[in-house]
N, C-alpha and C positions, 0 to 999 in steps of 0.2 A: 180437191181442196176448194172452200168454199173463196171466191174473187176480193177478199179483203182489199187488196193492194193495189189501187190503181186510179191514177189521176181524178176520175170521174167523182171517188169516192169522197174527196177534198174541196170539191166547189163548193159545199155549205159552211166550211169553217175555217175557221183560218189560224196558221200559227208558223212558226219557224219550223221546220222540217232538218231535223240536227243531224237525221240518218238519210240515205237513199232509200227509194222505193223495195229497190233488191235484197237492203239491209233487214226493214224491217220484214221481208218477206220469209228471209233464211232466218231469221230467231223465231217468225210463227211454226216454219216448216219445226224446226229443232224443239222447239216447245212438244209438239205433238207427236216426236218422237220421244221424247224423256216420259210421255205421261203414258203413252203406250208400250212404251221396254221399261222403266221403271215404276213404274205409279206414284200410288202417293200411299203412306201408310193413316192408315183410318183408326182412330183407337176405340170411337163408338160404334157398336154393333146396327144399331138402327140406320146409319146412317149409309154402311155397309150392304145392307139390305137393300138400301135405297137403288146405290149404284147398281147392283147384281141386280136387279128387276127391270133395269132399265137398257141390259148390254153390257154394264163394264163387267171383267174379268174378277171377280174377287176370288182373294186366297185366304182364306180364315186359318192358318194354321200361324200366319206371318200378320195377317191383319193388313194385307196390300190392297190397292185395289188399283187395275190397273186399264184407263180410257181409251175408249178406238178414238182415232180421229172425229167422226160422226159426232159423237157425244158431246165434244169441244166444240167443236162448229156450229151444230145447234143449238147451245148454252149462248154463245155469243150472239148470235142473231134473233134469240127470242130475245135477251135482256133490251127493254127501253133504251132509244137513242135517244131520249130526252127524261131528266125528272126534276120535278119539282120540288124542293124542299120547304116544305108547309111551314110558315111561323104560327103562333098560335092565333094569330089574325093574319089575314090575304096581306096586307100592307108590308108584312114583313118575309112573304115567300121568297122562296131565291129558285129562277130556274136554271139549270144545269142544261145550256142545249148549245152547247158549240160554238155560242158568240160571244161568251166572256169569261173570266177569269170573278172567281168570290174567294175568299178569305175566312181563314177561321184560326185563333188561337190553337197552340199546341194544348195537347190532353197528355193527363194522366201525369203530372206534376207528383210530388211528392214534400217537395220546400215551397217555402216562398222569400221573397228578399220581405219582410218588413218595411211596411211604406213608412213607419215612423220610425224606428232605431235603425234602419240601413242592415240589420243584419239578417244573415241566413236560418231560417229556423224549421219545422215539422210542419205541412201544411194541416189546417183546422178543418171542418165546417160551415167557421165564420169565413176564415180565407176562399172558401169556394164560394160560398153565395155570394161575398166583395167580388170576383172576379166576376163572376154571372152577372152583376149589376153592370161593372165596369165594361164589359163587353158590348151588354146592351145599349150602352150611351154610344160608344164609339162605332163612326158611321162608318167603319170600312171593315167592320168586323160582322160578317154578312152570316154566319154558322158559328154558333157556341158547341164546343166539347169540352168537357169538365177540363180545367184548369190545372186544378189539384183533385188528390184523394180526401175525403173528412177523415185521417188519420187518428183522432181523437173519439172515431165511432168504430163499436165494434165489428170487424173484421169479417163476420156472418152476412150483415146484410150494409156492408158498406155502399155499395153502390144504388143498392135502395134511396140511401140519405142522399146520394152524390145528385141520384134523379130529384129527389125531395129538393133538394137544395136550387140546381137547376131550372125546376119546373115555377116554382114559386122567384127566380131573379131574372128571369130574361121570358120576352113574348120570341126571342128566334127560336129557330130549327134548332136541334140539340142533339149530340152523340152520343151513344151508350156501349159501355162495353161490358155487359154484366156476365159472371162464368157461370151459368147454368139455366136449363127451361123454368125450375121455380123464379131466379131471378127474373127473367125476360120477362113472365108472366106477370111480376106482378108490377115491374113498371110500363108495363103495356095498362094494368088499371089504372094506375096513376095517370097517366097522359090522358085515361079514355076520360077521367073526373077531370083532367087539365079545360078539357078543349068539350064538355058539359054532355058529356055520356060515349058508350058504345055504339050511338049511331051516328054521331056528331065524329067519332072516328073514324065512321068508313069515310068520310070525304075529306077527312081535315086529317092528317099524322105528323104532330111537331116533332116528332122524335125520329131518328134511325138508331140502328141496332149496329155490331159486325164485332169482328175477331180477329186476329193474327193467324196467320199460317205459321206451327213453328217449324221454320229452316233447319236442316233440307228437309221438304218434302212431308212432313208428319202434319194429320186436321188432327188435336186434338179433342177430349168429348166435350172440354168447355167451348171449341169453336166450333163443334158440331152442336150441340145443344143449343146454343144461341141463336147459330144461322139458321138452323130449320125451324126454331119456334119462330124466331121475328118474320120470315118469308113466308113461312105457312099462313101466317095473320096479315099478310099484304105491307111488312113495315121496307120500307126502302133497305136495304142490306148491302155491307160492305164486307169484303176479304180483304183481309191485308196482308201483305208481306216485307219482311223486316231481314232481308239475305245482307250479309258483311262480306265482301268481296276480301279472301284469304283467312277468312274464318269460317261462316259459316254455309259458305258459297265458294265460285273459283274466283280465284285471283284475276280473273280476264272479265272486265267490262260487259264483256259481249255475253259469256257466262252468266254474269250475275241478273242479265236483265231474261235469259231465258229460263234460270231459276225463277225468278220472280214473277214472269210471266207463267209458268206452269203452275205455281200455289196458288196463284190468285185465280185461274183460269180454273184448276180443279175445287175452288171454292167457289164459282159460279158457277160450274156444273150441279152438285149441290143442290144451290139454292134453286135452279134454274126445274132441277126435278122435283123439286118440294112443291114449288108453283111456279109454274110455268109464265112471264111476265113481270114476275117480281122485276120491282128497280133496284139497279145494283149501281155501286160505285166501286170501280177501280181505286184498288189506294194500297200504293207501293209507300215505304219507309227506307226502302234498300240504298244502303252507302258502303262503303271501302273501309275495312279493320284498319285501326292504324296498327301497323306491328308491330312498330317501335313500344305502344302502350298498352295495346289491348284492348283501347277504346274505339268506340264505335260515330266517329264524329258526323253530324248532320249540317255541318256549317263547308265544307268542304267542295272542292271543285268536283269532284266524283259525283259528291251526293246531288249536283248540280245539271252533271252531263248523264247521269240515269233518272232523275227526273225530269230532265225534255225529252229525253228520247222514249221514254213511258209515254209523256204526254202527245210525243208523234205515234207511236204506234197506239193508241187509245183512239185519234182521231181518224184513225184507219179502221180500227173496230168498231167505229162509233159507241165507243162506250165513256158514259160522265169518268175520269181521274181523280186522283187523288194524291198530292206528291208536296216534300217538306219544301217549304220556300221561305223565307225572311225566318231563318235557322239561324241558327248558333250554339257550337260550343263553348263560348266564353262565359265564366263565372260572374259577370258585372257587364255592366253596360260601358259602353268606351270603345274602340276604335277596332278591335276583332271583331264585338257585336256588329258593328255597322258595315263592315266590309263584308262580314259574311250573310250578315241577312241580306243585304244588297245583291252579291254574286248569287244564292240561290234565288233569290226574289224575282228577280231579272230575267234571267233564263226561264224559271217555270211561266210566269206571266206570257214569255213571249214567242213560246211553244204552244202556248195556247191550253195550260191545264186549268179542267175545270176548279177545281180547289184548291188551294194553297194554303198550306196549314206552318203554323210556325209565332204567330203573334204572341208577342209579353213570353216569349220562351228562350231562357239561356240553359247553360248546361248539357246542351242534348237535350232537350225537353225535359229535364229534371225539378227544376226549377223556375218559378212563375213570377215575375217582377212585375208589379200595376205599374211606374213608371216606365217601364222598357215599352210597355205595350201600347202607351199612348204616345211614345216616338215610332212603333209599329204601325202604328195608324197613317203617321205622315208619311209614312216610308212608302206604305203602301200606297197612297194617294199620288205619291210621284211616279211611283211604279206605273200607275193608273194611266197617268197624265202622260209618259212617254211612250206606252202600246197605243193611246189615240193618235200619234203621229201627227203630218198634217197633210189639209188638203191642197193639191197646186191645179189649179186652173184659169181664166185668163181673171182673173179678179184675184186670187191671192199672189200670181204671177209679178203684178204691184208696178207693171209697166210705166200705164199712163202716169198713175201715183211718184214713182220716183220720176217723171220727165218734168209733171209739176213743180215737185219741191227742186228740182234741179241741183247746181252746185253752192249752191249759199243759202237753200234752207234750213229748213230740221219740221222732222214729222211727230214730236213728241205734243203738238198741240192740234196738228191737225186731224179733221172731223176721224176719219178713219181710225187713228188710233185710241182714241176716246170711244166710240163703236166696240171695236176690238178690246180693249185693254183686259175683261174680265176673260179672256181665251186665254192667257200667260198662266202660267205656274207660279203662286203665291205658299210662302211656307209660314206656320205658324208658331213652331218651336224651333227651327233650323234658321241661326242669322244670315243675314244676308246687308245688314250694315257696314256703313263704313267704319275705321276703328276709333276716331274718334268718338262718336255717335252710342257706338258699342261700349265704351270704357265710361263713359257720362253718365251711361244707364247702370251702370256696376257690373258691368260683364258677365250678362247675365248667361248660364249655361243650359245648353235641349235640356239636360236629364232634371235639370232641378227643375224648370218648367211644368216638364211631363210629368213628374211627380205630385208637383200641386195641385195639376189637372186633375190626375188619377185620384187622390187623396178628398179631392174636393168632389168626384163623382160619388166615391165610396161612401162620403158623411153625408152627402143633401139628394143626387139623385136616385129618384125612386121609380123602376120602370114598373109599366100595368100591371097594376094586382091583382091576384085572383081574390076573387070573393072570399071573405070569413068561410062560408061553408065548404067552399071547393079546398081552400088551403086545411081546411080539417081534415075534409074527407082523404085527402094525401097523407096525411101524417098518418092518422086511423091506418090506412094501409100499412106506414112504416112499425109502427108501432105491433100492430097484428102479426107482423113478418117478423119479430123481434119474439113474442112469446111462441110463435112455431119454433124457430130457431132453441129457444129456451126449455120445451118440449121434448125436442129432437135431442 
């Protein structure tokens, strides 16, 4: 077994360590036994091929396909312990290499709250490129994934528009989940006309690709399709896995994260045989069925303690993560939202996972609020604010400083805190008044703040555009991929 586990491996990153060394080692060992006595079931033949040429076991009568240890080990150790995710300009990359925690709205919406009637309705088009824009202003929203679906565009090449829509509202990185190689292909043109041709792509990729593992154990052809076209063309590529702890997974914690560890792990192998260096992102979704309902909650203390504990055993793999944080299952904004995006928020941050996904997301990710997401923003900033900790040494230590001020002064004017004062933690929609002060002002509330904000990004800011001709040449695409469809 390849030395994963051990202190040596931890001196370049840093984070809370939720599990023991031993822990994390008995769920690698357990992983690679489940993928070697069970496999995984492959539904596409190509990709089937792939594995059987390279070692693993396939059975083509069942569609299994089943990995030696070997094959897992060297998947992990090829994929990059660092990547970068290109914005459409260098200004806006985000590197993923072990020293911080980036941010990204929840994908694949379907509602939205209505930033002017307050109600629940079918996400648009419009609603997705608002959020694209909206994202792009908001400075702690470091990775755009589509928001919502364009539910009002046909079905065939929706995610065509989702990219169209994307590509033309935000200069960040952007995720794509398209269900087939025609798709992948042709918003891989799209990005190459974003970012000013096919050769301006091989150095610059604002986009990634990836897929779900569906739980237990099945790669679909739509996650097989995807992941080896975007890997084969060098795009950063993600496996996900989405296990419910006494649904679709075991009921035990520890279960559920060596399920999750197996799908994600045999969808890096994968990618890893398609091309060898591809950069990958771990990205777990996995949480605990509620039984009681059925539902599948991301706001939850479970979904909290299998996202550090991913994001500890990632930083043993050295591999970039991917895990829900500032979640929620509540329907509105209000005091469930806040608790729960907080309790996952906190924990992933402080495990040290490279992405955190969860902004402007209520419902379970079903639904996308522009107001929630610009109280997401400050949330996240505090978040931010309390992983930089502080430093103690003989100057913050504050010795001499309190012998100064002694017993009858006050330090609120001397030099040092005037110096100092911009290091505190300042909120911009969260009060912090006194109640008179508060009540003078019309008691004023975060959400209705956040909303003006969001409201007032969506009508006036406008982030970089791309040129008339690039923004055609995009459509052109969509449009072309509408009469094949029409053909078809």
């Amino acid at each position: 077994m390849a030395d994963f586990f051990n202190d040596q491996r931890l001196k370049v990153v840093s984070g809370l360590n939720l599990l023991p060394i031993k822990d994390y080692r008995d769920i690698h060992l357990a992983t690679l036994k489940v993928l070697e006595k069970t496999g995984v079931f492959v539904e596409d033949q190509h990709a089937r091929e792939v594995f059987g040429s390279c070692g693993a076991r396939v059975d083509e009568n069942n569609s299994t396909v089943k990995l030696p240890s070997f094959m897992v080990e060297d998947a992990i150790q090829s994929a990059p312990e660092k990547v970068t995710l290109a914005g459409r300009n260098p200004d806006r990359d985000i590197p993923l290499d072990g020293t911080r925690n980036a941010y990204l709205n929840f994908g694949g919406g379907i509602n939205v709250i209505d930033p002017h009637t307050g109600l629940c309705r079918k996400s648009t088009k419009a609603d997705l490129a608002a959020s694209a824009r909206l994202c792009d202003a908001l400075k702690e929203v470091s990775v755009y994934s589509r928001a919502v679906y364009p539910l009002d565009q046909p079905q065939k090449v929706l995610h065509l528009h989702t990219a169209e829509a994307s590509l033309c509202n935000t200069t960040k990185h952007s995720f794509h989940g398209p269900e087939s190689k025609w798709e992948t292909e042709k918003i891989i043109d799209m990005a190459a006309a974003a970012v000013g041709g096919p050769e301006n792509l091989k150095k610059r990729k604002p986009i990634s690709f990836g897929s779900a593992v569906s739980s237990p154990l099945k790669m679909t052809r739509k996650f097989c399709e995807t992941t080896m076209t975007a890997s084969s063309a060098g795009f950063c590529t993600y496996a996900a896995s989405m296990v419910m702890a006494g649904g679709t997974g075991p009921v035990n914690l520890a279960g559920v994260l060596v399920l999750t560890n197996a799908e994600i792990l045999a969808g890096l192998v994968l990618i890893q045989l398609i091309r060898k260096g591809t950069p990958f992102i771990y990205s777990s979704y996995s949480t605990a069925m509620d039984l009681r309902l059925g539902t599948s909650p991301l706001g939850s203390p479970e979904t909290a303690l299998i996202g550090a504990s991913v994001a500890g055993l990632c930083r043993y793999y050295r591999l970039p993560c991917l895990v829900p944080g500032i979640s929620s299952d509540s329907k509105q904004h209000g005091i469930q939202a806040a608790y729960e995006k907080a309790l996952t928020g906190v924990s992933a941050a402080m495990a040290g996972a490279s992405l955190i996904v969860g902004i402007g997301g209520l419902e379970t990710g079903l639904t996308f609020d522009f107001g929630q997401a610009v109280l997401d923003d400050e949330i996240v900033r505090m978040i931010q604010h309390l992983k930089q900790g502080f430093e103690v040494n003989a100057e913050t230590l504050s010795v001499d400083l309190i012998h100064e001020i002694g017993h009858t002064g006050e330090f609120l004017s001397h030099d040092s805190t005037l110096l100092k004062m911009k290091s505190l933690s300042q909120t911009h929609l969260f009060d912090r008044s006194n109640r008179e002060d508060w009540e003078n002002r019309g008691k004023p509330q975060s959400y209705t703040k956040a909303l003006s904000r969001a409201i007032d990004i969506i009508e006036n800011y406008e982030p970089e555009p791309l040129s008339p001709s690039v923004a055609r040449q995009i459509q052109d695409i969509v449009e072309e991929a509408e009469k094949e469809v029409r053909v078809k």
